[in-house]
C-alpha positions in Angstrom: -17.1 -24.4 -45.9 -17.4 -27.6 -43.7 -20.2 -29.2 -42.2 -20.6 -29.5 -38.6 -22.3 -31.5 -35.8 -23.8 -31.0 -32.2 -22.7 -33.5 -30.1 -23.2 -33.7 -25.9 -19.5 -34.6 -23.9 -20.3 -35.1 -20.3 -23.0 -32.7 -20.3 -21.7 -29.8 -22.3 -22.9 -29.3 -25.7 -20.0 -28.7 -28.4 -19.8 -27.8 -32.4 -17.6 -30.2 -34.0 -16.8 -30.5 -38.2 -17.9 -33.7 -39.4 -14.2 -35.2 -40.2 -13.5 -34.2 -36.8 -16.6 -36.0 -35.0 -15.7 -38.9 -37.2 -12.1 -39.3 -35.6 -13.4 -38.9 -32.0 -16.6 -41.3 -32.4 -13.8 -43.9 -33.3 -11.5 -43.0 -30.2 -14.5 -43.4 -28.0 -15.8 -46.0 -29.3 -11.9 -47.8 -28.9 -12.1 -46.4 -25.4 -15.8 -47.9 -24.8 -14.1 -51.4 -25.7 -11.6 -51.6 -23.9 -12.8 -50.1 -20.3 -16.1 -51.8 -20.8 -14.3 -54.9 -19.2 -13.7 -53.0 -16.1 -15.1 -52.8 -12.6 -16.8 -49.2 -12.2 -16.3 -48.6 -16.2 -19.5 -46.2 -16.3 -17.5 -43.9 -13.9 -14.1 -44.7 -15.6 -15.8 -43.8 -18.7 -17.3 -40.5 -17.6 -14.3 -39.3 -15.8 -12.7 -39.7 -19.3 -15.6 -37.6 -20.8 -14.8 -34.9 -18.2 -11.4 -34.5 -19.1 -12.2 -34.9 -23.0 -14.8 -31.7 -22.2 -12.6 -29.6 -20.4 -9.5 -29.9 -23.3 -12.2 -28.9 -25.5 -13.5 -26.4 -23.8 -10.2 -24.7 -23.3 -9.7 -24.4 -27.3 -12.8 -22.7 -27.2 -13.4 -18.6 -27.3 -15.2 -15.7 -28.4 -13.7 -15.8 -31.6 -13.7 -19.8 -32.3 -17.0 -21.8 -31.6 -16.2 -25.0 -33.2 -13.9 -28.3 -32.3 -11.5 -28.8 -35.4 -10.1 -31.5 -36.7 -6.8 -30.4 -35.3 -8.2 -30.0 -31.8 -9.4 -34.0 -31.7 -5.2 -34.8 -32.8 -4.6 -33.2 -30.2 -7.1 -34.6 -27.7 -5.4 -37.9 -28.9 -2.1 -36.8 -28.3 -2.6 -35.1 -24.9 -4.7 -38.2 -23.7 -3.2 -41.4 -25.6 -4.4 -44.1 -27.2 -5.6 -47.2 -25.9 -3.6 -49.3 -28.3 -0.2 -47.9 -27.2 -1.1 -49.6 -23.6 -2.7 -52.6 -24.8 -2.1 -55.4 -22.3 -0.4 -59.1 -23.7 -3.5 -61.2 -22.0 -6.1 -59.4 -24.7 -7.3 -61.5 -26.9 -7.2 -61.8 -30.8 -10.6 -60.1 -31.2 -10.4 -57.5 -29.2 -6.8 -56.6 -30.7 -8.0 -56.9 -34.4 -10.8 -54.0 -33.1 -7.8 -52.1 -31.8 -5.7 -52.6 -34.9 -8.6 -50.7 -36.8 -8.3 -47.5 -34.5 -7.2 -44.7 -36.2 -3.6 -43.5 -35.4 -2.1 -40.3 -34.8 1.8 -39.4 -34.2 2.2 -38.3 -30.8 3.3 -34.8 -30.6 6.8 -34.7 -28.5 6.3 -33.8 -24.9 9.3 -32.1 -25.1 8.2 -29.7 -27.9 4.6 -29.2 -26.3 6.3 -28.8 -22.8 8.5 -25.8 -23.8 8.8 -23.2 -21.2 7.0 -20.3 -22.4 6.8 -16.7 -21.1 3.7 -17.3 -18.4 1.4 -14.0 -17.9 -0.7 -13.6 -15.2 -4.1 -13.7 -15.0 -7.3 -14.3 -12.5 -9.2 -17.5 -13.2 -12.4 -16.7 -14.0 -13.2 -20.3 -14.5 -12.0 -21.7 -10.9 -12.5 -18.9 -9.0 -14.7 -18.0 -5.6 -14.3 -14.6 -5.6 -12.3 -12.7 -8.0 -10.1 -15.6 -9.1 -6.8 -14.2 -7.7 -6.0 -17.0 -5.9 -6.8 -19.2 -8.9 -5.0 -17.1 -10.9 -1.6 -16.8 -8.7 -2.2 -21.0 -8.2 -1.9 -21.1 -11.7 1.0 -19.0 -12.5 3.0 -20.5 -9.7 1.8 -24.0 -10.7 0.5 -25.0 -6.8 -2.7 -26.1 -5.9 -4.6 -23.3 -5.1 -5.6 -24.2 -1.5 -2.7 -23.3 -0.5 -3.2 -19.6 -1.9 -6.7 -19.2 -0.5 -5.2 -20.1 2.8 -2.0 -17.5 2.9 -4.4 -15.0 1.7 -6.6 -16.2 4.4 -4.3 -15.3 6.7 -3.1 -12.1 5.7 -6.2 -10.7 5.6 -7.5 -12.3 9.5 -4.3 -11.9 11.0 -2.3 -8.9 9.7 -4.6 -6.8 8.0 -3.2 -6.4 4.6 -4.5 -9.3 2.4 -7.8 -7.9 2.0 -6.1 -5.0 0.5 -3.8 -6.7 -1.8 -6.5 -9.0 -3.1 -8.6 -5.9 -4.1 -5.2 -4.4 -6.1 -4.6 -7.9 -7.6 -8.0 -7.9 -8.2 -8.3 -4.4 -10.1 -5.1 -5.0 -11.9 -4.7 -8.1 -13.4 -6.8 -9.2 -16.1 -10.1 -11.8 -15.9 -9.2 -15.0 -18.4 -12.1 -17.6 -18.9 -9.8 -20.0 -20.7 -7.4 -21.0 -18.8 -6.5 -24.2 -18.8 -6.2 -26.2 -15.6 -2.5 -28.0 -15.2 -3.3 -31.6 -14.4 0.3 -32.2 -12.9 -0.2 -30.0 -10.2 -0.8 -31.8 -7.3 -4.2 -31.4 -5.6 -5.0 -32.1 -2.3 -8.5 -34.0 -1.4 -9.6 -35.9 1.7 -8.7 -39.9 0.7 -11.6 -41.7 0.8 -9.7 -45.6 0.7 -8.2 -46.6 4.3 -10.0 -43.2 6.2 -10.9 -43.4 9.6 -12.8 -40.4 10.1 -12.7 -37.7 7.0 -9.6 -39.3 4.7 -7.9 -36.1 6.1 -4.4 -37.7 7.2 -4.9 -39.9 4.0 -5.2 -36.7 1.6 -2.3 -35.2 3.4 -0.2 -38.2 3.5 -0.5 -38.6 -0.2 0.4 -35.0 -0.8 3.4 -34.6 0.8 4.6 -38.5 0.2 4.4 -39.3 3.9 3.4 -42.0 6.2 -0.3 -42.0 7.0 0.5 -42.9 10.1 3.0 -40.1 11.3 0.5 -37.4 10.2 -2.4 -39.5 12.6 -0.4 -39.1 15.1 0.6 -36.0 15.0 -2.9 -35.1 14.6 -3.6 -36.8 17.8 -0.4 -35.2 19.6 -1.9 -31.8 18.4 -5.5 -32.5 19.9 -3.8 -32.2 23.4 -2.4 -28.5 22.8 -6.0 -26.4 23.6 -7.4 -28.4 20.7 -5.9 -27.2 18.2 -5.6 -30.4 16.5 -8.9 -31.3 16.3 -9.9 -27.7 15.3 -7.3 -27.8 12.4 -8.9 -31.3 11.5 -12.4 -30.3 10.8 -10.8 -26.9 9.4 -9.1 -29.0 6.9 -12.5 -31.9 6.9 -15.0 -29.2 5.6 -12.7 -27.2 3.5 -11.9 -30.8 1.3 -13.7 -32.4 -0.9 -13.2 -35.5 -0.8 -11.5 -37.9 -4.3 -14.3 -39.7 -5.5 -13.7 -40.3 -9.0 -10.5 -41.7 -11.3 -9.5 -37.8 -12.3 -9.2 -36.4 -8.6 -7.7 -39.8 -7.2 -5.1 -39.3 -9.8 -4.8 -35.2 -9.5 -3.9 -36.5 -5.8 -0.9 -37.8 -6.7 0.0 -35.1 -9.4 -0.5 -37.6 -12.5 -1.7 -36.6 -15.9 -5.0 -37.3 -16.7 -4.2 -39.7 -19.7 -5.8 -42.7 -20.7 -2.3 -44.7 -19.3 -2.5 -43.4 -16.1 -6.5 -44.2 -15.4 -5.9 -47.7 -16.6 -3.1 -48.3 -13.8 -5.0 -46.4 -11.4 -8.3 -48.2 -12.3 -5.8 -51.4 -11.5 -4.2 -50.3 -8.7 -7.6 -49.4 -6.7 -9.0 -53.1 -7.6 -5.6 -54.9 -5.8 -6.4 -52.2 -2.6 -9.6 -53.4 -2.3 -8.5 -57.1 -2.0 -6.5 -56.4 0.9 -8.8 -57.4 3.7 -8.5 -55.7 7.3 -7.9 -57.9 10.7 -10.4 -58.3 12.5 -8.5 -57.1 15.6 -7.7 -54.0 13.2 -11.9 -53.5 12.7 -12.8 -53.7 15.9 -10.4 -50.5 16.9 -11.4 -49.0 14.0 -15.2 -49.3 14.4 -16.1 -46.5 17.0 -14.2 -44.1 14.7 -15.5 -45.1 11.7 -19.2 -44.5 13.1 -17.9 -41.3 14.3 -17.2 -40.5 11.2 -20.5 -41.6 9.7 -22.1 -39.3 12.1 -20.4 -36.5 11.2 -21.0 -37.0 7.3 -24.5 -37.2 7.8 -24.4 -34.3 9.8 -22.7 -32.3 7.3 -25.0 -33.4 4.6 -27.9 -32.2 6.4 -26.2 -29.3 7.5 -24.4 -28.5 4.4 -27.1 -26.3 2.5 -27.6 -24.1 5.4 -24.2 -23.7 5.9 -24.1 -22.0 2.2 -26.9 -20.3 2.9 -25.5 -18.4 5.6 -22.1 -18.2 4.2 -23.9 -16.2 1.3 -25.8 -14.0 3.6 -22.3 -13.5 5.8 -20.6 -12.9 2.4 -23.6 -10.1 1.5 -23.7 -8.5 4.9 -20.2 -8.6 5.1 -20.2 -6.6 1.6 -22.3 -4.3 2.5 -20.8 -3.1 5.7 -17.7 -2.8 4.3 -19.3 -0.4 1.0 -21.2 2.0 4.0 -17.7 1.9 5.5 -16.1 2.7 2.4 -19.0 5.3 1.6 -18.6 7.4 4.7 -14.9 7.1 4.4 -14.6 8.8 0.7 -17.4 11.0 1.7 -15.7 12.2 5.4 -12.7 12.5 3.5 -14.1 15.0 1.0 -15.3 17.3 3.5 -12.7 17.1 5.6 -10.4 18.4 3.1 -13.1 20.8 1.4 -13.4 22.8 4.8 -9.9 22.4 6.1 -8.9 24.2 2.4 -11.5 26.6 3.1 -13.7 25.7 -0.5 -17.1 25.5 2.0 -18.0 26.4 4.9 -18.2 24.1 7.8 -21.5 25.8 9.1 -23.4 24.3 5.8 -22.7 21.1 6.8 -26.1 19.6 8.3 -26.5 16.8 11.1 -24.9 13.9 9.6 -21.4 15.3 9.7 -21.5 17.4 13.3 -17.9 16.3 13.7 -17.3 19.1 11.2 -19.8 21.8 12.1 -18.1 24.9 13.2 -14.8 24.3 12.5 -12.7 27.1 12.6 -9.5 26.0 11.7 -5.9 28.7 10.7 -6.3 27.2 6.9 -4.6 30.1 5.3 -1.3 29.4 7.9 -2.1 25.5 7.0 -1.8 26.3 3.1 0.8 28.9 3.7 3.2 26.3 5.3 2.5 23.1 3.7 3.4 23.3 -0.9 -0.4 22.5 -2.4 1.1 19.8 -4.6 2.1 18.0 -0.9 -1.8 19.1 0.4 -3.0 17.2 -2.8 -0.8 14.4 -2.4 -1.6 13.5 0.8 -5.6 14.0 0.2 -4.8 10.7 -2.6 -3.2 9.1 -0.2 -5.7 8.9 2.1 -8.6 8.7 -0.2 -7.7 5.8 -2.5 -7.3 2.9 0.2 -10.8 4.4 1.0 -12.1 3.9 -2.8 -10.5 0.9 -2.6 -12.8 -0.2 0.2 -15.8 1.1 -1.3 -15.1 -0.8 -4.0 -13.7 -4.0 -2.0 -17.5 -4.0 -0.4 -19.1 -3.8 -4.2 -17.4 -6.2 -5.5 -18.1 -9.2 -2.8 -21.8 -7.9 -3.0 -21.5 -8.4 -6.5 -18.9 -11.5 -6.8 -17.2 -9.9 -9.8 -15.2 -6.6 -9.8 -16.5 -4.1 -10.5 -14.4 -1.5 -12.0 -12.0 -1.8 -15.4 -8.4 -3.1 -14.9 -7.1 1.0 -16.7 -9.2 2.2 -13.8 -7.6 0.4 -11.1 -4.2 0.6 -13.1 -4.8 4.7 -12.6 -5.6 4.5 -9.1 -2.9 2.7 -7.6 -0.6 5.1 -10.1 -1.8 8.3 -8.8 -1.8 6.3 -5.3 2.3 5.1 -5.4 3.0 8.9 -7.2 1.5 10.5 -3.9 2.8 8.5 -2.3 6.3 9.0 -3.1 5.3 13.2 -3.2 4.5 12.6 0.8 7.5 10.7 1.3 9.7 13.4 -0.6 8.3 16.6 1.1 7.0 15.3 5.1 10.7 15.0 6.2 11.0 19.0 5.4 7.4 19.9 7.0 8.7 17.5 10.3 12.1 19.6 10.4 10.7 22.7 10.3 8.9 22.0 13.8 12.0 20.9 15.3 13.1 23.5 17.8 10.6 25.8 19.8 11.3 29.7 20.3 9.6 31.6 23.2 9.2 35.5 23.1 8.1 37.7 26.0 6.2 41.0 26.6 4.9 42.6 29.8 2.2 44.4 30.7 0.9 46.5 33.7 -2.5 47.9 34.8 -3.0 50.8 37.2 -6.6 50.7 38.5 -6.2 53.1 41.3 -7.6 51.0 44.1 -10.8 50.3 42.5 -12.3 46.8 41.9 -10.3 45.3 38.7 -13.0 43.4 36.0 -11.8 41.0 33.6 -13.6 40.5 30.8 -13.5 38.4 27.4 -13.3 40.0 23.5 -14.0 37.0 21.0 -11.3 37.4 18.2 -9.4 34.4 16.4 -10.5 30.9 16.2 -12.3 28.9 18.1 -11.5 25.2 17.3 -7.8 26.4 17.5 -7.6 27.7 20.9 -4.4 28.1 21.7 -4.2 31.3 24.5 -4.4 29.8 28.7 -4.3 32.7 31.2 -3.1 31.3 35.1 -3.2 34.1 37.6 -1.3 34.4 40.9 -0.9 37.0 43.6 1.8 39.0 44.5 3.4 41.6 47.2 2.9 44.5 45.0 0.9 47.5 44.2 -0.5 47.1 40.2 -1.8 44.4 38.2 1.2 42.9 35.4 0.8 40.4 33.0 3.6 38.6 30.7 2.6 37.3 27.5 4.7 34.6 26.4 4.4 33.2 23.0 5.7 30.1 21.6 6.1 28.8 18.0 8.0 26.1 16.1 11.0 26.1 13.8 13.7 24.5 11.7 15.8 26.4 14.5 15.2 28.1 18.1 15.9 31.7 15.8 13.4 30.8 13.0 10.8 29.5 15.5 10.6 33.0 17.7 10.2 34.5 14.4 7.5 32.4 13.8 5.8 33.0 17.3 6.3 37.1 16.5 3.6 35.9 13.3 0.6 36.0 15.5 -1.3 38.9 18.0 -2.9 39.4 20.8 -4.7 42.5 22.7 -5.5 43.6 25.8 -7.2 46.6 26.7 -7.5 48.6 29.4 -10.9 51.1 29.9 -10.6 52.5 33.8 -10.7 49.4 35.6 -12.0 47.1 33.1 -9.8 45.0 31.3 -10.5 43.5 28.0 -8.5 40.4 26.9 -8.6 38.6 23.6 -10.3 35.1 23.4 -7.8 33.8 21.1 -4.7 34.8 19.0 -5.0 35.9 15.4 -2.9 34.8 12.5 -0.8 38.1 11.0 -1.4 38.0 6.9 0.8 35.6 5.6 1.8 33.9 8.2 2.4 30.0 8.6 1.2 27.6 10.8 4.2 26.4 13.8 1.8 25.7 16.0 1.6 28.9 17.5 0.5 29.7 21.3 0.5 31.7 24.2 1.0 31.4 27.6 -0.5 34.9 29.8 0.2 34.9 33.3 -1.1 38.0 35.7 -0.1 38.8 38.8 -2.9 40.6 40.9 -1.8 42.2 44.2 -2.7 40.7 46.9 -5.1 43.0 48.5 -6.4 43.8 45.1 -10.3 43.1 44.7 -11.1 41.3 41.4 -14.3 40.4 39.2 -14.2 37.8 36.6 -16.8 38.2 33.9 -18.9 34.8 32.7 -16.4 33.9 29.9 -13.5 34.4 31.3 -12.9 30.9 32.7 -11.9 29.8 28.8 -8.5 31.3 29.2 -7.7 30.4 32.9 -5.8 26.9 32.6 -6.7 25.8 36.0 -10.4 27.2 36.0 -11.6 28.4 39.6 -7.8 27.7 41.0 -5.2 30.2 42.0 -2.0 30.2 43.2 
């Protein structure tokens, strides 16, 4: 049993054991000393406290609440110690203070720096979202701006990056401890030199160019529709800016160690002693106050900018759930009533694009395998779950389903997938070639007035059956009834046209026709149909009944 101590690092409260709190009171305090001599030491000295919390917080977990002994020697050896940088100009007193520091072998870079077998995870701790970007920045060691932007992209201008987020999102695991790589090389806006945002001075010092080549071909930009300019306040607001030590040295991909923030600290005071021309001042004035005005702007600005961004970010969640909603929902039905499980007449109101739909679904089922039907109803409806839950989750900032869920979904999703792939070819063949049948009729009505009138048979929402009638130099009434089908060949697809009837009936000199043609038992669905032309005499007198117009192609036109 060991005792331990409260103590407050740059805000956070941590649990330390005592013979741990003893070793890191004496680095601070050896730290205290020795920057206290400095220009700016208060923010030298916090910056340092930042960096001690975070390494401490990332020891830190559900199952560990307290800062060991062990976890201070490390602190020491991931950060240094001020006596292994200890400049020849400090004098006697301050170097017998030093010699009283406590030491600690370093542990070897090359041991600690060991390539090990990198898993993937979102970063809860940096994230906006989800963390996926933070996550993939991680893994792939790159600042994560660049991440958020090709994701950016992807989603605005092809589509698909909205829904690979939400997989990468459902899939890979949330992580709270993941420790941020200070080597990789950040980008901020560079606040020493700037003449408007420090945004060709950030860039500059990412990529190890001139400052001056990237003004320029800012400027050179500005003259293409404006593009440069837009880019430049794209890249102004989405920047922070490197105030302290820490993101002045993340800039240029350095470790944060107590080495490094001495030369820096260094470094920043001989830049400030370089003095502008006065020449150089003068051009640089009306862009400087440019620049003013546009920070002060911002600042006022700023709040209700994030105010609407989180009511854009809500709305936009919400309409995307109600689109997700009606999609799952539509989806259901659709399928329920094409499969024939309820009736399309039950539906009320809200779905009147299915009302009444009378559809062939025993040819459908008969001619498509039901392991294909349910295949393709997955397909469908998981992108469509997916956008549900898409909209839920940026309501919600967090996702909100469990990674075996979403590990479930895409499998049944890429396994239907492949099903579809397998089995659509042979569905696609099997419509390849069309077969025609024919079958004539005639109708004696012994000079009397001929009446055509309409049974109502088959389906309606599958009408299929067109009548087109012409006159002729003869003496009866004929009709020919062709009908036409699909098929893997011209043979198979008249045999599939044979699959279906059709009536007409004669009663003196009233003739009956079907409204429709009617699926024989078993039969499958190759688009079936039937042409019916009849030829009428021409001094033939002839009455069309109300309905009949629904089979004449060309309705009120003859030929």
């Amino acid at each position: 049993m060991k005792k331990t101590l409260s103590i407050n690092i740059s805000g956070i409260i941590f649990h330390i054991e005592e013979d741990g709190y003893e070793t890191l009171r004496k680095y601070l305090d050896s730290i205290n000393r020795y920057f206290s001599t400095f220009e700016d030491s208060s923010e030298i000295l916090a910056d340092i406290e930042s960096r001690i919390a975070e390494i401490f917080l990332a020891k830190l977990n559900e199952g560990k609440q307290v800062i060991t002994a062990e976890d201070v020697q490390h602190l020491i050896a991931t950060m240094g110690n001020v006596s292994d940088f200890k400049a020849a100009e400090e004098n006697d007193n301050l170097r017998d203070d030093f010699a009283n520091e406590p030491k600690y072998e370093k542990q070897s870079r090359s041991s600690s720096s060991q390539p090990a077998n990198k898993k993937l995870f979102r970063d809860q701790k940096r994230k906006v979202l989800g963390g996926v970007c933070a996550g993939l920045a991680h893994y792939f060691s790159v600042d994560m701006v660049w991440v958020r932007l090709i994701f950016a992209l992807l989603a605005f201008g092809f589509g698909g990056g909205i829904l690979v987020y939400l997989i990468l999102w459902i899939v890979l695991p949330g992580n709270q401890n993941m420790e941020e790589e200070k080597s990789i090389k950040k980008m901020y806006r560079k606040s020493e030199g700037k003449v408007l945002g420090g945004v060709a001075g950030g860039i500059a010092a990412y990529f190890g160019a001139d400052v001056i080549l990237i003004r320029v071909l800012f400027v050179i930009l500005s003259f293409f529709g404006a593009f440069g300019i837009i880019l430049y306040l794209i890249f102004w607001f989405s920047l922070s800016e490197a105030k302290t030590i820490t993101e002045k040295m993340e800039m240029q991909g350095e470790p944060v160690t107590l080495s490094n923030i001495e030369s820096n600290v260094k470094k920043s005071l001989n830049e400030r002693g370089d003095e502008e021309s006065t020449l150089a001042k003068i051009v640089l004035f009306p862009f400087r106050t440019l620049a003013a005005v546009i920070t002060f702007i911002g600042k006022i600005l700023g709040p209700i900018f994030k105010a609407i961004v989180e009511v854009v970010r809500v709305m936009t969640g919400v309409i995307i759930l109600l689109l997700g909603v009606a999609l799952v929902i539509s989806i259901l039905l659709s399928f329920a009533v094409v499969l024939g499980l309820i009736s399309s007449s039950s539906l009320d109101g809200s779905f009147s694009f299915l009302q009444g739909v009378d559809w062939p679904v025993d040819a459908f089922k008969a001619s498509i395998p039901m392991w294909t039907i349910i295949a393709g109803f997955f397909v469908v409806l998981i992108p469509s779950l997916f956008i549900q839950l898409l909209g839920s989750s940026i309501i919600a900032k967090r996702m909100v389903i469990r990674p075996i869920a979403g590990w479930s979904m895409f499998a049944i999703f890429v396994v239907s997938i492949i099903i579809v792939s397998f089995t659509l070819p042979k569905i696609i063949w099997s419509f390849k070639e069309e077969g025609e049948f024919k079958t004539e009729k005639t109708f004696d009505v012994n000079g009397k007035t001929a009446v055509l009138k309409i049974n109502e048979t088959g389906l309606d929402d599958y009408h299929v059956t067109n009548l087109s009638i012409k006159g002729y130099d003869g003496k009866i009434l004929k009709l020919t009834e062709k009908f036409r089908a699909q098929g893997s060949s011209r043979k198979r697809a008249i045999e599939n046209a044979q699959t279906v009837s059709y009536n007409v009936k004669q009663a003196d000199s009233v003739i009956t026709f079907d409204s429709n043609i009617s699926f024989n038992k078993d039969a499958e669905f190759h688009a079936q149909r039937l042409e019916l032309e009849l030829l009428v005499p021409y001094d033939q007198k002839l009455v069309l009944d109300a309905d009949t117009w629904r089979l004449l192609n060309n309705a009120g036109r003859w030929s």
